[in-house]
N, C-alpha and C positions, 0 to 999 in steps of 0.2 A: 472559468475562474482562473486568476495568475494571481499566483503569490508572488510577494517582491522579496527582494534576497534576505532583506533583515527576519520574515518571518519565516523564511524557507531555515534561518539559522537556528527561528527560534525552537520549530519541529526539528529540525536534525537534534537540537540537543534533548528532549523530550524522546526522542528514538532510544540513545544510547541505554535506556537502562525498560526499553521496552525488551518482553521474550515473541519469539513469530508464533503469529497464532492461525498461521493456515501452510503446509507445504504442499508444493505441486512438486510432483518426482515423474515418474515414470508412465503412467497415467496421463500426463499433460494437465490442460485445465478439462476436467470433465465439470459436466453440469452441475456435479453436488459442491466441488472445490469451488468454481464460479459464487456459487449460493452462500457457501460459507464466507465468502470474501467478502459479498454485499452486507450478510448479515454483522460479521464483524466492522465494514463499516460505519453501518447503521447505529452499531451500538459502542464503539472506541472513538470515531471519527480516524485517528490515528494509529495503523497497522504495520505492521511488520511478519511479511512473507518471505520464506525460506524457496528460493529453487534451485529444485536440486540437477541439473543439465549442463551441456555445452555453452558457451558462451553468445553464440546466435539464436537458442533454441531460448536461455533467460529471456534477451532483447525483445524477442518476437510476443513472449507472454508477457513481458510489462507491458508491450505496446498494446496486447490484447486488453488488459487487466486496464488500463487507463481509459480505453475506447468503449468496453462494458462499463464501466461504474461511474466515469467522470470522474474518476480521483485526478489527484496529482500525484506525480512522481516526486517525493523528497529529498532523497537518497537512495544510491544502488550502493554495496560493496558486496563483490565477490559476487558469493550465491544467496545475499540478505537484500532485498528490496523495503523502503517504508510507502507507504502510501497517506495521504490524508483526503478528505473528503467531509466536508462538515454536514452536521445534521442539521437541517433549518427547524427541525421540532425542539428538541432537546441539546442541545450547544455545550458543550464538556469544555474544548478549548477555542479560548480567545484570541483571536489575535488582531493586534492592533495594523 
């Protein structure tokens, strides 16, 4: 799946007023964090995770976090990732 930039814009703005609903810290991605990410989503389509690490050690779990889930990357800042991944059952956002 490739979002094109108009809708990549339209989730970054749809971010701004999301809170993160999964942190990976110290721990790294364990099996339950992994799970809590699918299940969130499954049921948001549109996520925002906090990591809490080095700057190579973020990079290396979004690349993990996008290769497990098939999200997209929609924006990174800092230690705030969002993710999207649509639900083909039940669809929350649209995008044109």
């Amino acid at each position: 799946m490739s979002l094109s930039n108009r809708q990549i814009r339209y989730l970054r703005s749809l971010c701004h007023e999301l809170s993160p609903v999964v942190m990976v810290a110290d721990k790294g991605l364990s099996e339950n964090v992994r799970a809590e990410i699918q299940g969130a989503l499954d049921s948001h389509e549109l996520i925002k995770v906090k990591l809490r690490a080095e700057r190579e050690q973020r990079k290396a779990w979004i690349d993990s976090i996008i290769d497990e889930t098939s999200a997209e990357l929609v924006q990174k800042i800092g230690q705030v990732a969002c993710f999207y991944r649509p639900n083909p059952r039940n669809r929350k956002i649209t995008l044109n």
